[in-house]
PQR file with spaces between the fields and no chain letter, atoms N, CA, C, O and H, PARSE charges and radii, in Angstrom:
ATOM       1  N    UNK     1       0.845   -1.174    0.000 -0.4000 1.5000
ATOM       2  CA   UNK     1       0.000    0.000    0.000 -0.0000 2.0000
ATOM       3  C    UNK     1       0.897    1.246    0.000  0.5500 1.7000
ATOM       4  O    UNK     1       1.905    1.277    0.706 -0.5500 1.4000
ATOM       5  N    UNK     2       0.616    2.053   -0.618 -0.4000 1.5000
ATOM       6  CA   UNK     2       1.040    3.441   -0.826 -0.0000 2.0000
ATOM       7  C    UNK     2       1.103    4.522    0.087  0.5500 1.7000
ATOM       8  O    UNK     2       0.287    5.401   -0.189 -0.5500 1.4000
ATOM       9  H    UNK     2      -0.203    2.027   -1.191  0.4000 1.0000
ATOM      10  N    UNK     3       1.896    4.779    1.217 -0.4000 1.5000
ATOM      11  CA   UNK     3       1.939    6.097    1.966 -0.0000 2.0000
ATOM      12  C    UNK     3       1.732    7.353    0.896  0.5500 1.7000
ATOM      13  O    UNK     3       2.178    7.419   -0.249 -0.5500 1.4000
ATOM      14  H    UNK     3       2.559    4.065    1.441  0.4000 1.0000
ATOM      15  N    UNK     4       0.850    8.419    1.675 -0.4000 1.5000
ATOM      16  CA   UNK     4       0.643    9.436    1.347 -0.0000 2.0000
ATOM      17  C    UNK     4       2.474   10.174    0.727  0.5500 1.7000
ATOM      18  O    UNK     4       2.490   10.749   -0.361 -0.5500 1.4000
ATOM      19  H    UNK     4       0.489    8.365    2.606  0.4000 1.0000
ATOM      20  N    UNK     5       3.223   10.103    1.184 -0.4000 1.5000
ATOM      21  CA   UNK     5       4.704   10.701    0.892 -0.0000 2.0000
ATOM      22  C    UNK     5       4.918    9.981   -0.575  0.5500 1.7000
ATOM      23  O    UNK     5       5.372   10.584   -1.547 -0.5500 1.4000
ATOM      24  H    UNK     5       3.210    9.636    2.068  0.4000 1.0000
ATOM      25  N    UNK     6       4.666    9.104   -0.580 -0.4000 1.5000
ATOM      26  CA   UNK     6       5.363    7.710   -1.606 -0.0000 2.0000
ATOM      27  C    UNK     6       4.360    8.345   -2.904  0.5500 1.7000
ATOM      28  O    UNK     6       4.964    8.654   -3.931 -0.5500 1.4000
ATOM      29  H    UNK     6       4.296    8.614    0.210  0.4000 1.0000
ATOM      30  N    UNK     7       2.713    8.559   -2.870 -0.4000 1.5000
ATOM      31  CA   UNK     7       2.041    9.159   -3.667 -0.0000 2.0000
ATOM      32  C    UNK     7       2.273   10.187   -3.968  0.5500 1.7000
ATOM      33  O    UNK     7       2.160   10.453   -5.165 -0.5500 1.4000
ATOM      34  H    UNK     7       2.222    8.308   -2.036  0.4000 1.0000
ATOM      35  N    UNK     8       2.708   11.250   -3.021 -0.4000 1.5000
ATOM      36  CA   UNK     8       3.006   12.840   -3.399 -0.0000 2.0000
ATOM      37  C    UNK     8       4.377   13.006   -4.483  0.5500 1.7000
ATOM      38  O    UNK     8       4.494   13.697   -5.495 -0.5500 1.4000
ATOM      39  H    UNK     8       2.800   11.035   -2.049  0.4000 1.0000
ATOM      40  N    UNK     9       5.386   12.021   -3.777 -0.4000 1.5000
ATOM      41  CA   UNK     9       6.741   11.589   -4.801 -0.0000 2.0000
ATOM      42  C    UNK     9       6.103   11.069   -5.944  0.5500 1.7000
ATOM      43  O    UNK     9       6.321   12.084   -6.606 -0.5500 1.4000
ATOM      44  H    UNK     9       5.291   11.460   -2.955  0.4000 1.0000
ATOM      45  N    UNK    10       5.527   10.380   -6.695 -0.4000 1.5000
ATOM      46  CA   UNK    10       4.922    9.713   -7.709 -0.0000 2.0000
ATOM      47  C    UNK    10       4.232   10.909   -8.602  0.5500 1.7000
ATOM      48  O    UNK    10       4.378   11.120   -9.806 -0.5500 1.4000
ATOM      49  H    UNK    10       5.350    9.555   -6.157  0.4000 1.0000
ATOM      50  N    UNK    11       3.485   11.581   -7.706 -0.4000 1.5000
ATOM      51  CA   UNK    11       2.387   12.385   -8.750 -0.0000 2.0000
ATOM      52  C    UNK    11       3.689   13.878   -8.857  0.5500 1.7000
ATOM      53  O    UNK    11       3.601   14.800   -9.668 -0.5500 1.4000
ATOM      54  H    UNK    11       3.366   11.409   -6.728  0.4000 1.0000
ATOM      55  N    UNK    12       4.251   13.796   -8.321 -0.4000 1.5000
ATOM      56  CA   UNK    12       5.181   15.255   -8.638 -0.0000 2.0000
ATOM      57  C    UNK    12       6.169   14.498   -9.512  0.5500 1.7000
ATOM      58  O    UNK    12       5.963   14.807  -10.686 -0.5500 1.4000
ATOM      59  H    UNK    12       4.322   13.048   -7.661  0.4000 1.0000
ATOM      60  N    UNK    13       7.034   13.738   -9.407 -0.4000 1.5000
ATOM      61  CA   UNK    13       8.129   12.682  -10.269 -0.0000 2.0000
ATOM      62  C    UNK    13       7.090   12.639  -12.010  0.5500 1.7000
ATOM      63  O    UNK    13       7.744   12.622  -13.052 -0.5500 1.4000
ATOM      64  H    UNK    13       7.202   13.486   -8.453  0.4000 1.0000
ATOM      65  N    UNK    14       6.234   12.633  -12.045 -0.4000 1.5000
ATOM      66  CA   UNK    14       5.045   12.191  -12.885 -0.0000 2.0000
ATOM      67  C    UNK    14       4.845   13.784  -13.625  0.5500 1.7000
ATOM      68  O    UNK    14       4.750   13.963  -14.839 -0.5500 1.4000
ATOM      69  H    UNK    14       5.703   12.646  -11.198  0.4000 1.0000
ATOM      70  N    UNK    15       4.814   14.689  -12.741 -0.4000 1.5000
ATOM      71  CA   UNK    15       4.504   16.109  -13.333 -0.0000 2.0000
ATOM      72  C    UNK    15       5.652   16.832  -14.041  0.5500 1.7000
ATOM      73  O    UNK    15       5.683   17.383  -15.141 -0.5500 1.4000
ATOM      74  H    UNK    15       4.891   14.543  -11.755  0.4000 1.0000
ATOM      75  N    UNK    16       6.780   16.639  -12.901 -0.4000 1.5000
ATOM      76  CA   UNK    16       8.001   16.857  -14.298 -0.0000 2.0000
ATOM      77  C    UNK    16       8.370   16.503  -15.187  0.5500 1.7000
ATOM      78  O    UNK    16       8.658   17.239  -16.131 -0.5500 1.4000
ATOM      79  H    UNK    16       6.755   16.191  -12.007  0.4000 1.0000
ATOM      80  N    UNK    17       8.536   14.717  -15.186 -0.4000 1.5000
ATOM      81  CA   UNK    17       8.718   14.226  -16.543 -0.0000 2.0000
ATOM      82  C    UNK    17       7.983   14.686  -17.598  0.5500 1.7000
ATOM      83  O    UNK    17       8.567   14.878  -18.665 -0.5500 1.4000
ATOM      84  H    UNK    17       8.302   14.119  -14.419  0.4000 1.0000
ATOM      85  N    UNK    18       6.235   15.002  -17.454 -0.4000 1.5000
ATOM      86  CA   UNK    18       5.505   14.780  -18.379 -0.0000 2.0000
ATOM      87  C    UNK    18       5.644   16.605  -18.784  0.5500 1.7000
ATOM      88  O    UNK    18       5.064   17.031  -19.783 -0.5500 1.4000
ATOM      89  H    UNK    18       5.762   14.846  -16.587  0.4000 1.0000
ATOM      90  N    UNK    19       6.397   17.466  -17.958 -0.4000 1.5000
ATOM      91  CA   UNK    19       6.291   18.801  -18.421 -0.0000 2.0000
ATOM      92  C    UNK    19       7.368   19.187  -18.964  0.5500 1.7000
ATOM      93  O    UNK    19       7.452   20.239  -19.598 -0.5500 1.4000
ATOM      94  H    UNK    19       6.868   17.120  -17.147  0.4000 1.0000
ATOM      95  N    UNK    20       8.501   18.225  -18.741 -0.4000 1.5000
ATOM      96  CA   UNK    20       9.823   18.306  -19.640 -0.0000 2.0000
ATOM      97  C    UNK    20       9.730   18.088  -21.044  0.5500 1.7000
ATOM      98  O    UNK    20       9.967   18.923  -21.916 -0.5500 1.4000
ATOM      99  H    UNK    20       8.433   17.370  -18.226  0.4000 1.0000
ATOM     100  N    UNK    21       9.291   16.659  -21.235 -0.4000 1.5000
ATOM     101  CA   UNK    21       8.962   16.242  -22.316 -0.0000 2.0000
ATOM     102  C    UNK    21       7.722   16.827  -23.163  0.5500 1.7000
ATOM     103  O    UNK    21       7.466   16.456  -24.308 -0.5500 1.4000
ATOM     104  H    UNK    21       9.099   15.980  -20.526  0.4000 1.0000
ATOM     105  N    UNK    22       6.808   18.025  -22.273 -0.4000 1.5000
ATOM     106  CA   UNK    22       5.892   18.387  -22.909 -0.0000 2.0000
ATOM     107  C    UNK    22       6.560   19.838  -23.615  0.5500 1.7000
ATOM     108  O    UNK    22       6.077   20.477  -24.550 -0.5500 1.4000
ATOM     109  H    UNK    22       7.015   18.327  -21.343  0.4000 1.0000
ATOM     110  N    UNK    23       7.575   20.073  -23.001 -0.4000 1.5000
ATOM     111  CA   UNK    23       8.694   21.544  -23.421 -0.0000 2.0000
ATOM     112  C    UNK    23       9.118   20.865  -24.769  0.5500 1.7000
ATOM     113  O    UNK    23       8.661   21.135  -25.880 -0.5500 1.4000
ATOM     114  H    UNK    23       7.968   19.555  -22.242  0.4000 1.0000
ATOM     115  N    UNK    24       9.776   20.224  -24.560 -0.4000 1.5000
ATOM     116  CA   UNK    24      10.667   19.559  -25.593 -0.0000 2.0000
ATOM     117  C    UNK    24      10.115   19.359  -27.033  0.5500 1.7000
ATOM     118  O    UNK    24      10.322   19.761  -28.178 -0.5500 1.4000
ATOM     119  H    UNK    24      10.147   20.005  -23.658  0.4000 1.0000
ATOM     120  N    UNK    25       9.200   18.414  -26.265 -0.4000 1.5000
ATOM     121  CA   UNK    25       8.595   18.176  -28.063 -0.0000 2.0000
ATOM     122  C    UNK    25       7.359   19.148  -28.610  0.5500 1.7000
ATOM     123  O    UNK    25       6.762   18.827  -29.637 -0.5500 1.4000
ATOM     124  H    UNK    25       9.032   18.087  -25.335  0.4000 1.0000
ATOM     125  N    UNK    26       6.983   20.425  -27.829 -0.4000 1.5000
ATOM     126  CA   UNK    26       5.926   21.473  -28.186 -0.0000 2.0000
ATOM     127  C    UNK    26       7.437   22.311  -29.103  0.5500 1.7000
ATOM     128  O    UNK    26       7.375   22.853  -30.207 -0.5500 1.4000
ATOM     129  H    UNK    26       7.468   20.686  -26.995  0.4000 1.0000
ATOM     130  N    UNK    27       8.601   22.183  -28.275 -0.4000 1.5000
ATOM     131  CA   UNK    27       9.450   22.756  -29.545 -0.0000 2.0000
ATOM     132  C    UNK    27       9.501   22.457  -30.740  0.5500 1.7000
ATOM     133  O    UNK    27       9.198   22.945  -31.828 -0.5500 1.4000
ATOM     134  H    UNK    27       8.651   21.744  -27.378  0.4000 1.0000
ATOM     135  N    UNK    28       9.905   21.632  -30.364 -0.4000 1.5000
ATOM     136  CA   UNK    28      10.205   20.429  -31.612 -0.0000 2.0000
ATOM     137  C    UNK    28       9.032   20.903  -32.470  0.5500 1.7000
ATOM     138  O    UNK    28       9.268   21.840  -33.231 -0.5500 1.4000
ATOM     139  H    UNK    28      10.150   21.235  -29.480  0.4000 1.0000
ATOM     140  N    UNK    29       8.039   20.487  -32.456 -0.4000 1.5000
ATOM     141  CA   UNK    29       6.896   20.554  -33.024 -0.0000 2.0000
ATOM     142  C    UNK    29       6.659   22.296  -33.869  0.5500 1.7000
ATOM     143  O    UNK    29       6.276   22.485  -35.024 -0.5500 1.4000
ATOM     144  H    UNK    29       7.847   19.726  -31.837  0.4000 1.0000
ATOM     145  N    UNK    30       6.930   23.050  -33.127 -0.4000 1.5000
ATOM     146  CA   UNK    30       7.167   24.851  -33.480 -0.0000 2.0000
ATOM     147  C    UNK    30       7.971   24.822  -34.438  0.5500 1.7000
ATOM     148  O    UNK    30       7.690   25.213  -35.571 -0.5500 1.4000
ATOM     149  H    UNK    30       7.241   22.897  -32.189  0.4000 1.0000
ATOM     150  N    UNK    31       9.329   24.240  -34.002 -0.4000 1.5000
ATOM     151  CA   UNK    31      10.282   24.187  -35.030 -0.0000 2.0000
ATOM     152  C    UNK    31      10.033   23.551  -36.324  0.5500 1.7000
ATOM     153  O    UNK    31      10.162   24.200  -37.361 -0.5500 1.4000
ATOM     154  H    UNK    31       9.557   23.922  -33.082  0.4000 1.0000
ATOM     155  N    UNK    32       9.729   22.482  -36.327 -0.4000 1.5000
ATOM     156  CA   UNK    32       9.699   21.545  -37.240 -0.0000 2.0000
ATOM     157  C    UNK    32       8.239   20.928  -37.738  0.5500 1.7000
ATOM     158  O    UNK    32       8.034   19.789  -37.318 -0.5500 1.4000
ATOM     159  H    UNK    32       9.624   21.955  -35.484  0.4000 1.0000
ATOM     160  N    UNK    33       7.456   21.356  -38.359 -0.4000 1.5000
ATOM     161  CA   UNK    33       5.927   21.262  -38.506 -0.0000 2.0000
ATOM     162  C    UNK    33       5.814   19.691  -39.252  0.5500 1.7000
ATOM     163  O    UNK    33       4.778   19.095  -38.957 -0.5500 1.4000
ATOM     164  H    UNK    33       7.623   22.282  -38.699  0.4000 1.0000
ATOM     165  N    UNK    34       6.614   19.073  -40.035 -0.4000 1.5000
ATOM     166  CA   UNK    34       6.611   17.922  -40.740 -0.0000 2.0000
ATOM     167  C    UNK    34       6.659   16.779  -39.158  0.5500 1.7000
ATOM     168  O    UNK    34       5.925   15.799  -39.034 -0.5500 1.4000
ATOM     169  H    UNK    34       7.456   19.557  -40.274  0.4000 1.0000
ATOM     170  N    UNK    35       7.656   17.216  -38.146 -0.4000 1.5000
ATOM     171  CA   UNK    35       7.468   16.314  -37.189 -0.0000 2.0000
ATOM     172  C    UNK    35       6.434   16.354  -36.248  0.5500 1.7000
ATOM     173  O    UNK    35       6.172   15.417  -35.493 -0.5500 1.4000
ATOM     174  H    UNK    35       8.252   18.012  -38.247  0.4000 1.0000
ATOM     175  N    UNK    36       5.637   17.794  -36.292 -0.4000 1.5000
ATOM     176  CA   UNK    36       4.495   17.572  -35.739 -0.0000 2.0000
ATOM     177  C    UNK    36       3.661   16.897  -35.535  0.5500 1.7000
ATOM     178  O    UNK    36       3.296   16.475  -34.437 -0.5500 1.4000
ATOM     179  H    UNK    36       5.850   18.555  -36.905  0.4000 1.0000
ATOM     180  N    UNK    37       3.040   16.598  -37.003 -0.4000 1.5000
ATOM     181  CA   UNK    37       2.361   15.421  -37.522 -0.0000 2.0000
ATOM     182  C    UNK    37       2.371   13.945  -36.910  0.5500 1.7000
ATOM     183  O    UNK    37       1.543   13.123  -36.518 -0.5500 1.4000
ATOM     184  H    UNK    37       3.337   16.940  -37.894  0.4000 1.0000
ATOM     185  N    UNK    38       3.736   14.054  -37.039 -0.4000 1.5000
ATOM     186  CA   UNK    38       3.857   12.458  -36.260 -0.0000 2.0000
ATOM     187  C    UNK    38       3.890   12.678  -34.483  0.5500 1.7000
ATOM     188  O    UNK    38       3.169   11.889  -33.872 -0.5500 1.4000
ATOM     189  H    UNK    38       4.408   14.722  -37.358  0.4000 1.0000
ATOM     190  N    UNK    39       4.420   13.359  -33.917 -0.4000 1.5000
ATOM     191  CA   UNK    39       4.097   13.717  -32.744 -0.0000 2.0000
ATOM     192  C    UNK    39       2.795   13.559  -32.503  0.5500 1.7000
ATOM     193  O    UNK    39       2.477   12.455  -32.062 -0.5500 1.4000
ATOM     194  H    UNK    39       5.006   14.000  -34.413  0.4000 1.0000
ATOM     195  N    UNK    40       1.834   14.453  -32.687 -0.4000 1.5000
ATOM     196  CA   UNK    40       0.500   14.784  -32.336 -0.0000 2.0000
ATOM     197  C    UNK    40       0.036   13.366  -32.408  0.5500 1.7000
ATOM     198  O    UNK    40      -0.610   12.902  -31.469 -0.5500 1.4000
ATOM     199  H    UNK    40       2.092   15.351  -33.045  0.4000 1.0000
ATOM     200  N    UNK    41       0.333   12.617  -33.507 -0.4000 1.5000
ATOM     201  CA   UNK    41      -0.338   11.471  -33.549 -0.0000 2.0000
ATOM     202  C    UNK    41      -0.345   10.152  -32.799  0.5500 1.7000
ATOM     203  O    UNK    41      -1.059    9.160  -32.653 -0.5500 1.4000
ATOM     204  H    UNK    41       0.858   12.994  -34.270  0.4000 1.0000
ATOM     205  N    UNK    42       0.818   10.651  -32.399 -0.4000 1.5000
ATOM     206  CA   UNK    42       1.657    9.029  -31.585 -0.0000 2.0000
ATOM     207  C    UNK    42       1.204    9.485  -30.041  0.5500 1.7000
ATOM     208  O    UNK    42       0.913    8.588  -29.249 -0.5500 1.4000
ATOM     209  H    UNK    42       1.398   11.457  -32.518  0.4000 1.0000
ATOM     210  N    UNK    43       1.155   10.670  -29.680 -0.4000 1.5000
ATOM     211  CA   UNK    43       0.551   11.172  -28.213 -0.0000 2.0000
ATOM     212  C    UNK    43      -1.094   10.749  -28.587  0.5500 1.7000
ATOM     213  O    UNK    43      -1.548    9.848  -27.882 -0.5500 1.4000
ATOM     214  H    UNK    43       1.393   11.399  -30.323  0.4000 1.0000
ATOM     215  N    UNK    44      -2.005   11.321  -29.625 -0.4000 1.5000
ATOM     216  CA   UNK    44      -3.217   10.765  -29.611 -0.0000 2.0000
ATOM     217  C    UNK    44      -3.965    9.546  -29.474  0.5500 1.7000
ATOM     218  O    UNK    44      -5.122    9.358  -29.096 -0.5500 1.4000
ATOM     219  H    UNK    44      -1.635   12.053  -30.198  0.4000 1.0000
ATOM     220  N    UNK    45      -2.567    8.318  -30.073 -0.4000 1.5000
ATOM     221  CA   UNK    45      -2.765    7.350  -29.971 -0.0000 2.0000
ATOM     222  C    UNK    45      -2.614    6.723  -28.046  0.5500 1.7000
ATOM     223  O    UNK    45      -3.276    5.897  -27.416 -0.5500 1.4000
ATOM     224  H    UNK    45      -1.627    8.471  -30.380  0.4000 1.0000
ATOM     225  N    UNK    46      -1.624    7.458  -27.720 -0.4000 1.5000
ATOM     226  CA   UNK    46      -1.356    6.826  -27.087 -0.0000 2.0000
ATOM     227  C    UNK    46      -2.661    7.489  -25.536  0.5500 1.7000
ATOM     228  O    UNK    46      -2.675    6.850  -24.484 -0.5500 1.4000
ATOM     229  H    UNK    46      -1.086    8.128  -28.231  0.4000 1.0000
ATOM     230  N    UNK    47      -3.307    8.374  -25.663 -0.4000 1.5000
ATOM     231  CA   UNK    47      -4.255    8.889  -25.127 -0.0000 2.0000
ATOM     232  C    UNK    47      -5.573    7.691  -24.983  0.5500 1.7000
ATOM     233  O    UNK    47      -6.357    7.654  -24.035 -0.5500 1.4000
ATOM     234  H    UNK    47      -3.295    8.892  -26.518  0.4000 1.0000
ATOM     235  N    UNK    48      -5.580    6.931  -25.944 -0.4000 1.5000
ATOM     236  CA   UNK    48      -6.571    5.736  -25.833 -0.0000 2.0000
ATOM     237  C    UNK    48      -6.445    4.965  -24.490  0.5500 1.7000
ATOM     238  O    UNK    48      -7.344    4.887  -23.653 -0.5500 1.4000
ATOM     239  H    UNK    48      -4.943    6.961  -26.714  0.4000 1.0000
ATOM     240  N    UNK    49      -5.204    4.401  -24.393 -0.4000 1.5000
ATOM     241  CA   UNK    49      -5.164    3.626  -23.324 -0.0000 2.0000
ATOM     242  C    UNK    49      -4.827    4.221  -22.497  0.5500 1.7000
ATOM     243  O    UNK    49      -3.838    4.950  -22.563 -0.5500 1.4000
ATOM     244  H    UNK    49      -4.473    4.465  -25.073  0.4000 1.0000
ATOM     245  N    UNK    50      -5.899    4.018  -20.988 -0.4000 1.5000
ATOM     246  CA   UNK    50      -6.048    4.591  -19.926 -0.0000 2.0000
ATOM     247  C    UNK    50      -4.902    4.386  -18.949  0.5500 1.7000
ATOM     248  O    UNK    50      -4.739    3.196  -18.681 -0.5500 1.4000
ATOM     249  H    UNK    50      -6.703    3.425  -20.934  0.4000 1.0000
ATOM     250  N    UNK    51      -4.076    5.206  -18.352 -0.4000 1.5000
ATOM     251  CA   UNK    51      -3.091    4.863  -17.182 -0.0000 2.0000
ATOM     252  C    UNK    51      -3.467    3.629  -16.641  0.5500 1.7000
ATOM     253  O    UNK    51      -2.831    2.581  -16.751 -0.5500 1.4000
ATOM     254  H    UNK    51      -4.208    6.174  -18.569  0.4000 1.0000
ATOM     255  N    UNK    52      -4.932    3.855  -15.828 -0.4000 1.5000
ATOM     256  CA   UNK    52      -5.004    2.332  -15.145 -0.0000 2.0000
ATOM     257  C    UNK    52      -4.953    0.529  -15.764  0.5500 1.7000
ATOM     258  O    UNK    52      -4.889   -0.540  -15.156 -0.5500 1.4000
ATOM     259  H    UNK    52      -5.450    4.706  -15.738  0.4000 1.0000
ATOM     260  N    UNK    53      -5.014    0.866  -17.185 -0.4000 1.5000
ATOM     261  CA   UNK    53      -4.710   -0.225  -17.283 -0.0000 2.0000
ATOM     262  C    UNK    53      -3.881   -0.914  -18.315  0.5500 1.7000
ATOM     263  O    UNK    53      -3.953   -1.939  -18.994 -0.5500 1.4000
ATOM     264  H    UNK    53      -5.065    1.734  -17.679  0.4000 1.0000
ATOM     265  N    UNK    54      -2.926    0.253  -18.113 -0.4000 1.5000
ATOM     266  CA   UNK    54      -1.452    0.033  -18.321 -0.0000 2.0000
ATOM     267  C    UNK    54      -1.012   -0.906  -16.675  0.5500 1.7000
ATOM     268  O    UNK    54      -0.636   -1.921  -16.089 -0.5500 1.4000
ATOM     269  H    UNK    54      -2.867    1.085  -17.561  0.4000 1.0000
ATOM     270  N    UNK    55      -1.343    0.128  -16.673 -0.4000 1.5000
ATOM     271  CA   UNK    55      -1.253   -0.118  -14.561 -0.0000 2.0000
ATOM     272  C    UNK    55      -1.021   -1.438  -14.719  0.5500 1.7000
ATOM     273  O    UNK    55       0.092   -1.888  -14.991 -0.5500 1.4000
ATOM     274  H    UNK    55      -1.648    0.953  -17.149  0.4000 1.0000
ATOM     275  N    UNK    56      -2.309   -2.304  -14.520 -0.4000 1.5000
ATOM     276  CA   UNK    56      -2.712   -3.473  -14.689 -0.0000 2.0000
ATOM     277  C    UNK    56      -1.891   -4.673  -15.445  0.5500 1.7000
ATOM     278  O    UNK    56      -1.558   -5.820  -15.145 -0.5500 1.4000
ATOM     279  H    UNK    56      -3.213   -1.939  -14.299  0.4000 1.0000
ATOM     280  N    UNK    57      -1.778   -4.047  -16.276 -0.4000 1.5000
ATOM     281  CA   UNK    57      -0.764   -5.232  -17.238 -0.0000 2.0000
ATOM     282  C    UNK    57       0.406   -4.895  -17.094  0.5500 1.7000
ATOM     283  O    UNK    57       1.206   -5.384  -17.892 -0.5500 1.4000
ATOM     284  H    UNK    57      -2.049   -3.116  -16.520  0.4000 1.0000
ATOM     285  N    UNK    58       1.048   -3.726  -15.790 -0.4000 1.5000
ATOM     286  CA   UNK    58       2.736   -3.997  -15.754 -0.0000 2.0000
ATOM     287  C    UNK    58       2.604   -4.491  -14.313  0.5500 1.7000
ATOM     288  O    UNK    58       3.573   -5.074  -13.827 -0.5500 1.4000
ATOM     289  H    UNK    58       0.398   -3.329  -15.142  0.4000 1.0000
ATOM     290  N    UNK    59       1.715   -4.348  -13.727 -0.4000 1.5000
ATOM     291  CA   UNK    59       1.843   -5.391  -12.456 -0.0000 2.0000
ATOM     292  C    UNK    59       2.392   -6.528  -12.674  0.5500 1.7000
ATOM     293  O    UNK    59       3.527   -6.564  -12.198 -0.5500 1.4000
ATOM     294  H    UNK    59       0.928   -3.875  -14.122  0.4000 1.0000
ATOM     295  N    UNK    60       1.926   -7.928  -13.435 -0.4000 1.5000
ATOM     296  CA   UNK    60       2.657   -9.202  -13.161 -0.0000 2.0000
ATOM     297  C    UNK    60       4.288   -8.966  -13.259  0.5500 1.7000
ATOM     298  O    UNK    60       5.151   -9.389  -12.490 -0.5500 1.4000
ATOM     299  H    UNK    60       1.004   -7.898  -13.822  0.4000 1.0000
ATOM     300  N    UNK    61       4.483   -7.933  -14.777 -0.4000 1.5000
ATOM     301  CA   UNK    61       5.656   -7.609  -15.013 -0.0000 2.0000
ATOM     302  C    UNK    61       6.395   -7.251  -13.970  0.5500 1.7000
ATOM     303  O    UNK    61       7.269   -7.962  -13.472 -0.5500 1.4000
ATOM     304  H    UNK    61       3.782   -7.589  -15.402  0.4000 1.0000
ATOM     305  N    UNK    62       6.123   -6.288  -13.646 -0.4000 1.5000
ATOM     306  CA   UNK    62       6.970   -5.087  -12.686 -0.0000 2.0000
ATOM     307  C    UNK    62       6.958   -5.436  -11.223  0.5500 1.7000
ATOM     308  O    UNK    62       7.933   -5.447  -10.470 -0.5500 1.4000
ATOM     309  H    UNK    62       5.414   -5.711  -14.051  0.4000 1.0000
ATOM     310  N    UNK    63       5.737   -5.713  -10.941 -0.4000 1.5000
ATOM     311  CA   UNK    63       5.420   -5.776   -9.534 -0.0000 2.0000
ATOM     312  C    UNK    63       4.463   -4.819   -8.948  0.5500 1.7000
ATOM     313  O    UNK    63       3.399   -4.652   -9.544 -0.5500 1.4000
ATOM     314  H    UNK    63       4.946   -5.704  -11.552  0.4000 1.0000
ATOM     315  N    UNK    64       4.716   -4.119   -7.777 -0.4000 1.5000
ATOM     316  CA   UNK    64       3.879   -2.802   -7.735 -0.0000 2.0000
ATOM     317  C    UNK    64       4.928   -2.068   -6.660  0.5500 1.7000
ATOM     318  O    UNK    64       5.495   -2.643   -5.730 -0.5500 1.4000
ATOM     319  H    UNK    64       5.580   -4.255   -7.293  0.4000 1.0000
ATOM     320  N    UNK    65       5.053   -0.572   -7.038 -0.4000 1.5000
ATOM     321  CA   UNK    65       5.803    0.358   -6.393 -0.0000 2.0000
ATOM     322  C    UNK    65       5.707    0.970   -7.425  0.5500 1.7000
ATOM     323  O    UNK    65       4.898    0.772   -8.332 -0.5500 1.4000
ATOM     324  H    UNK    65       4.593   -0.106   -7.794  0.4000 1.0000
ATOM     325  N    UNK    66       6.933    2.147   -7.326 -0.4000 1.5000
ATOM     326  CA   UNK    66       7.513    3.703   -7.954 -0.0000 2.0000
ATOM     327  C    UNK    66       7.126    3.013   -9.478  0.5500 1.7000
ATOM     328  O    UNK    66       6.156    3.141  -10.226 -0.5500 1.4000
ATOM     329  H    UNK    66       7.590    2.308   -6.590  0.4000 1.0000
ATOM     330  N    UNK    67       8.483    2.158   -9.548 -0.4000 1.5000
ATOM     331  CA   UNK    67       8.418    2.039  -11.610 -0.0000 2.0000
ATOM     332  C    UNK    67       7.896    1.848  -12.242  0.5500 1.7000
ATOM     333  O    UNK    67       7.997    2.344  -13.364 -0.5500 1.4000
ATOM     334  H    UNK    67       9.271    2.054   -8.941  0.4000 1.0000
ATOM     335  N    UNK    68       6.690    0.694  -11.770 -0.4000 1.5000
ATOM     336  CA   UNK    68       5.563    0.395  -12.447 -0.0000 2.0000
ATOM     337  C    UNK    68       4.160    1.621  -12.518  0.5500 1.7000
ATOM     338  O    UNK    68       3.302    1.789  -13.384 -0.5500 1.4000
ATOM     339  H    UNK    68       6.608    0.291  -10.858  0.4000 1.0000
ATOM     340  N    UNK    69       4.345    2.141  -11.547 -0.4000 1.5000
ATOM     341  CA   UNK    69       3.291    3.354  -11.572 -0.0000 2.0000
ATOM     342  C    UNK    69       4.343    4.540  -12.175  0.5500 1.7000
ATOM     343  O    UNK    69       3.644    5.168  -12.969 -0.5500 1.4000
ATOM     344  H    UNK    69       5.043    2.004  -10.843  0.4000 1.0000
ATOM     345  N    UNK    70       5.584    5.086  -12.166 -0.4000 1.5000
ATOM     346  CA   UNK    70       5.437    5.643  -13.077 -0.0000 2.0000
ATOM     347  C    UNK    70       5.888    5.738  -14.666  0.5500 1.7000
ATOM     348  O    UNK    70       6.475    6.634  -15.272 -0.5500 1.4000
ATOM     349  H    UNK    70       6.152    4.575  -11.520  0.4000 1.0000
ATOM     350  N    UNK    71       5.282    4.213  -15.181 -0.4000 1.5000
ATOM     351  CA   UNK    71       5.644    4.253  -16.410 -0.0000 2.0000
ATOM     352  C    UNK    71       3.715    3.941  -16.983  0.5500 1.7000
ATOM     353  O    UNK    71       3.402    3.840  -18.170 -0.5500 1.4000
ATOM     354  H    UNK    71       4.804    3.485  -14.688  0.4000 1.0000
ATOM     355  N    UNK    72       3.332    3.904  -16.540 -0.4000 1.5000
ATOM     356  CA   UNK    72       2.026    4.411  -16.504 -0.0000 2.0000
ATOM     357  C    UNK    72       1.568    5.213  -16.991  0.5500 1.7000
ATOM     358  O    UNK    72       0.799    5.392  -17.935 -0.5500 1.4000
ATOM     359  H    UNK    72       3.586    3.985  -15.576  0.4000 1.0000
ATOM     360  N    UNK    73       2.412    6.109  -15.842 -0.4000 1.5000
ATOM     361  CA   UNK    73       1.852    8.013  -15.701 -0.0000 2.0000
ATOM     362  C    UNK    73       2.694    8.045  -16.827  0.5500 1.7000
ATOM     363  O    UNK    73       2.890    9.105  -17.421 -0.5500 1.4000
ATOM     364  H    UNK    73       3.037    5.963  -15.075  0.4000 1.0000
């Protein structure tokens, strides 16, 4: 089970990655409009499948803690 600390580390660990990489490739994307295309699309796709059940199917894999939840997020 998840301490409140262990969740707060997760959902902040979770907010930078996803705001680094949201810097990065919104450049990218400004810069380079041909790679946009494929960007936008590969994030849309990947918008289908819900965190939780990613979740779900890296449990047997992973186990449960930090890595498996945040490759999820």
């Amino acid at each position: 089970m998840l301490t409140v600390k262990e969740h707060i580390t997760i959902s902040i660990f979770a907010l930078v990655v996803s705001a680094f990489l949201g810097v990065i490739l919104g450049y990218v994307c400004a810069v380079n409009k041909k790679s946009e295309k494929w960007i936008v699309s590969v994030f849309q796709i990947l918008r289908i499948v819900p965190s939780l059940a990613i979740l779900f199917l890296l449990i047997p894999v992973m186990g449960t803690g930090f890595q498996p939840a945040m490759t999820a997020a």
